[in-house]
C-alpha positions in Angstrom: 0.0 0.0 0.0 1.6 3.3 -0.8 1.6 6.2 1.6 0.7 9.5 0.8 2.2 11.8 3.8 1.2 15.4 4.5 4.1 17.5 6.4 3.0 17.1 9.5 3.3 13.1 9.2 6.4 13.6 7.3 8.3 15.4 10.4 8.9 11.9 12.6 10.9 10.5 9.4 12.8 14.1 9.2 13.7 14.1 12.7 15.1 10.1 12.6 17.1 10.6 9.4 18.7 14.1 9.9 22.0 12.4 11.4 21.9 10.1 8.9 21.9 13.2 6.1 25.1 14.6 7.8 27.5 12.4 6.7 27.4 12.7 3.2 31.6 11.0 2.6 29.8 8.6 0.3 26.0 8.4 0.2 25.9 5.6 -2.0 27.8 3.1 -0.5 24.4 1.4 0.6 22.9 1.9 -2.4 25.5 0.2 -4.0 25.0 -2.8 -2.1 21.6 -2.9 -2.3 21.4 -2.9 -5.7 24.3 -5.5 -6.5 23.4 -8.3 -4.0 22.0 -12.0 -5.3 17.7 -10.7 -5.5 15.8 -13.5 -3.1 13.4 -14.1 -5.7 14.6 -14.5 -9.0 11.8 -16.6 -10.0 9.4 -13.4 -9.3 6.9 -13.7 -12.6 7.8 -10.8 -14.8 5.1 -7.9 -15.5 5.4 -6.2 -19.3 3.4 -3.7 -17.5 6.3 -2.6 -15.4 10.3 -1.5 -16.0 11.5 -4.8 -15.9 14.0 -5.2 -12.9 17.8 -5.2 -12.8 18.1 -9.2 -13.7 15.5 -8.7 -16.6 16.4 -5.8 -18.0 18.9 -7.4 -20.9 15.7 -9.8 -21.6 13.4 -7.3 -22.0 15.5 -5.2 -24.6 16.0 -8.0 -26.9 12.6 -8.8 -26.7 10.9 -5.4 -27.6 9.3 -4.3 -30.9 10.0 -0.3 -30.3 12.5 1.5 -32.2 15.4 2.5 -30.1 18.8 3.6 -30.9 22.0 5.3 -30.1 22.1 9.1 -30.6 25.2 11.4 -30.3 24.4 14.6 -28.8 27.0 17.2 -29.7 28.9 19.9 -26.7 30.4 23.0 -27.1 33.9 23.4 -26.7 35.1 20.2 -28.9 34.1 18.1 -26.1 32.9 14.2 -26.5 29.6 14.3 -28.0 26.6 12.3 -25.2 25.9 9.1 -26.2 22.2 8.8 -25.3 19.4 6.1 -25.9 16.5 7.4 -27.6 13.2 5.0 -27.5 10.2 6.1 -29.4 6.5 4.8 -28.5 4.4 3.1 -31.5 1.8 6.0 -31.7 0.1 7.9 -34.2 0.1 11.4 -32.5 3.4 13.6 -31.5 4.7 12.5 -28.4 6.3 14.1 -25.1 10.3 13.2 -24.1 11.0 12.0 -21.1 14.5 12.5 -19.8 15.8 9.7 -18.3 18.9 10.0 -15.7 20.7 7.0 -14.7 21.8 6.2 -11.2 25.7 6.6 -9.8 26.1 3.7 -11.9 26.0 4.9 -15.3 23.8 3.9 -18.1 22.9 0.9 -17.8 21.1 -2.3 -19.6 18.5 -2.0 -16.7 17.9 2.4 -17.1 17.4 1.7 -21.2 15.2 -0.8 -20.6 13.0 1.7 -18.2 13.3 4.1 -21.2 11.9 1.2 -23.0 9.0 0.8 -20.9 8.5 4.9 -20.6 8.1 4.4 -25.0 5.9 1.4 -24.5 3.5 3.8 -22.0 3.2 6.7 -25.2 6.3 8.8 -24.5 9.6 9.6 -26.2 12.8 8.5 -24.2 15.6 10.1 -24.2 18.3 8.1 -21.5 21.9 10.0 -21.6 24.7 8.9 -20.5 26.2 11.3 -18.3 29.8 10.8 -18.0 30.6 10.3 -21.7 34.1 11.8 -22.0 35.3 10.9 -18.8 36.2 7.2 -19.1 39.1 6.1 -20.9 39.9 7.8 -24.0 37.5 9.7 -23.9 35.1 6.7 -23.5 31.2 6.6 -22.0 30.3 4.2 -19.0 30.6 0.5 -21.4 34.4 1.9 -21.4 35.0 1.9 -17.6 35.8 -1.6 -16.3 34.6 -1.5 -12.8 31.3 -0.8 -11.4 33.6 1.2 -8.6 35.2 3.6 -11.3 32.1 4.3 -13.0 30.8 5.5 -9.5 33.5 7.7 -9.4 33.1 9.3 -12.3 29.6 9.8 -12.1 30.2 11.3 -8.4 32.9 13.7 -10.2 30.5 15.4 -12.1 30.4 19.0 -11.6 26.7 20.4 -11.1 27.4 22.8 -13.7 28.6 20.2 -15.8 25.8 18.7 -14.9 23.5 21.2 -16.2 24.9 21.8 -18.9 25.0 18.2 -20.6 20.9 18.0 -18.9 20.6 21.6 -21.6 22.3 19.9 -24.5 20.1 16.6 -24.0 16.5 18.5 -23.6 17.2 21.1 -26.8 18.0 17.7 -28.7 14.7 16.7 -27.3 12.5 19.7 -28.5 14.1 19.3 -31.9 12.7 15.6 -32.1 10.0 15.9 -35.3 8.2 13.3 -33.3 8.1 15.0 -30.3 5.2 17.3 -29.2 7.6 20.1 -27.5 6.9 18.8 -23.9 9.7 17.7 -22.0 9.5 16.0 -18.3 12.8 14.5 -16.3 12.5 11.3 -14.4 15.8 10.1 -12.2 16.7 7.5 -10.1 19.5 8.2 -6.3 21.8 9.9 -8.5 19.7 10.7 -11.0 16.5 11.3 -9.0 18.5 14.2 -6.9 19.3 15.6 -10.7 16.0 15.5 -11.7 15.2 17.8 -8.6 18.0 20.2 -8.9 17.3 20.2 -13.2 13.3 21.5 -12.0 15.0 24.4 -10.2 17.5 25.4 -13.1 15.5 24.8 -16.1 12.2 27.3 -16.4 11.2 25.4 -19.5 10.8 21.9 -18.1 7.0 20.8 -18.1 7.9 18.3 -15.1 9.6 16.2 -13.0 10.0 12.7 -10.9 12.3 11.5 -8.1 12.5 8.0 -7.5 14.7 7.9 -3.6 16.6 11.3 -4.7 17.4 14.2 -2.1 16.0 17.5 -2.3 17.8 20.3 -3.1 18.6 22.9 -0.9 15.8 24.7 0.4 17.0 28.4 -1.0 17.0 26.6 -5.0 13.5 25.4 -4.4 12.0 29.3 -5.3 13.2 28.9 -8.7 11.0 25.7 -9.3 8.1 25.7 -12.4 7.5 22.4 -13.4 5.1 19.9 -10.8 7.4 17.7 -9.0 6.5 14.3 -8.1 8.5 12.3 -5.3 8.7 8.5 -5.0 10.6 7.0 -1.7 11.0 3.8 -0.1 9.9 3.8 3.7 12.8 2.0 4.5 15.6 4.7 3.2 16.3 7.3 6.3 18.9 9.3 4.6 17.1 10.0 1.4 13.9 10.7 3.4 15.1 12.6 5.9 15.3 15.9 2.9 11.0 15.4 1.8 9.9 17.2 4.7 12.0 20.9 4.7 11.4 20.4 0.5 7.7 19.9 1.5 7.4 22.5 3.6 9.0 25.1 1.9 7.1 24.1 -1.5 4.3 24.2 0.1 5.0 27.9 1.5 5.8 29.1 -2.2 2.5 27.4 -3.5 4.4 25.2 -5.7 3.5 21.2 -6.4 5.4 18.9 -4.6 3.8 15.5 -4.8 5.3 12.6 -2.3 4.3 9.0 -2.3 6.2 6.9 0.7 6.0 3.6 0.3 5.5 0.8 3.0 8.5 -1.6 3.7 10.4 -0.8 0.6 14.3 -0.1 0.5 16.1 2.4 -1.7 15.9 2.0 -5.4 12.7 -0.5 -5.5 11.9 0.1 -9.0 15.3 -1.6 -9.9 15.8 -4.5 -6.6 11.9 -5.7 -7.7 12.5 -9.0 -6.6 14.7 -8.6 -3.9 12.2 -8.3 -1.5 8.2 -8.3 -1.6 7.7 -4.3 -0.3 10.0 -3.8 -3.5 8.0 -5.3 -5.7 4.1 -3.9 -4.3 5.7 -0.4 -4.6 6.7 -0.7 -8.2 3.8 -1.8 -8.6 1.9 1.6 -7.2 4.6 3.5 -8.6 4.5 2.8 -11.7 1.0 4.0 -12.7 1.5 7.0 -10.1 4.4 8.1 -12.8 2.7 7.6 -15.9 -0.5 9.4 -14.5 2.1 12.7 -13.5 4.0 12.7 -16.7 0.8 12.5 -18.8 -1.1 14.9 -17.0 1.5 17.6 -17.2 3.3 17.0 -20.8 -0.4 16.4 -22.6 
């Protein structure tokens, strides 16, 4: 059962996390674990409805109809072009595009085949990945050899590197002929923390979704437009402990902060699925809570 929290429930989880948020020398070193440990259940029947999970994810690729394929997106400054995944949905009308930001581990089999899924629900998706330039020669994550390096240089990412690569990716995306001009970010840790900080630094975005990202700080939340939907596991105090000042001060500035907490589930749900049940029932409520923001706010 998801939860849907007002500030005032909200405060308890605040209050138990806050120590938690302090020490930020390496806030993904849980995730990390989490995501890369044997999943309990691997027999867990799979639903075409839903993002597949991490150990499906290769599966579901090779078995989809959509058209998808590798774009270069170009930089100023004669830097390495992004190499970014581009999905498009079987669909007679123009379509919105979907931004899709990977986790601290790069793009990844298992983030195109949630852009995958976002094309199979009616949207354009457009998954960059983020550190192209940085591995060796000049390489994107499938040239870095360890999941450890990759987290590195994802972590080394400047935030105005940052924004700028998020610019170059979204005015590819409202050049798309397909595309219907509308353009939404979804993220994931990492990438859900971007897709936050992108609302507050790009006036033209239409909206945007956090799956178990932080907040920004609360003095960037002013410059927010776009409707911003949040998606957290119950079960993920550090992450957490940032929804309740972002809710509050949101809520002060009249802006749309949508938060869905859900029962029993750990951080990054949508991907561990079968690692445990909670996992599994949230991506489940998830899911459909996404689609529902995305096409409400893009139509």
């Amino acid at each position: 059962m998801n939860l849907r929290p007002t500030i005032s429930t909200l405060s308890l989880l605040f209050l138990a996390g806050t120590v938690q948020a302090k020490d930020q020398k390496d806030p993904h070193a849980e995730h990390a674990v989490m995501h890369f440990q044997a999943p309990s259940s691997p027999s867990t029947p799979v639903d075409e409805k839903l993002p597949p999970g991490e150990e499906n994810a290769k599966a579901a690729l090779e078995k989809s109809s959509r058209h998808g394929e590798y774009v270069d997106i170009k930089l100023e400054g004669g830097q390495k072009p992004i190499r970014t995944w581009v999905v498009y949905p079987e669909r007679k009308g123009k379509a919105p595009v979907v931004i899709v930001i990977h986790e601290i581990f790069g793009l990844s089999d298992w983030i195109r085949g949630v852009a995958d899924q976002l094309a199979e629900d009616g949207f354009i998706a457009v998954a960059p990945d983020l550190i192209c330039g940085k591995g060796p020669n000049g390489g994107c994550t499938d040239s870095i050899s360890s999941r450890d390096d990759v987290v590195k240089a994802v972590r080394a990412l400047t935030p105005d590197e940052v924004l700028t690569r998020l610019n170059a990716v979204r005015d590819y995306a409202l050049k798309i002929p397909a595309g219907n001009k509308k353009t939404a970010t979804i993220g994931y840790c990492w990438g859900g923390a971007r897709s936050y900080e992108y609302a507050a630094k790009q006036a033209g975005l239409n909206a945007a979704v956090v799956y178990h990202g932080t907040s920004p700080e609360t003095p960037a939340l002013a410059a927010i437009k776009a409707p911003v939907l949040g998606l957290y596991g119950e079960d993920d105090a550090r992450v957490n402990a940032t929804i309740e000042p972002a809710a509050a001060e949101m809520k002060k500035l009249n802006k749309i902060y949508q938060v869905e907490i859900y029962k029993g589930a750990g951080h990054g749900f949508l991907r561990a699925q079968s690692g445990r049940e909670a996992n599994l029932k949230a991506t489940q409520a998830a899911w459909p809570r996404t689609l529902a923001f995305l096409k409400k706010h893009t139509k």
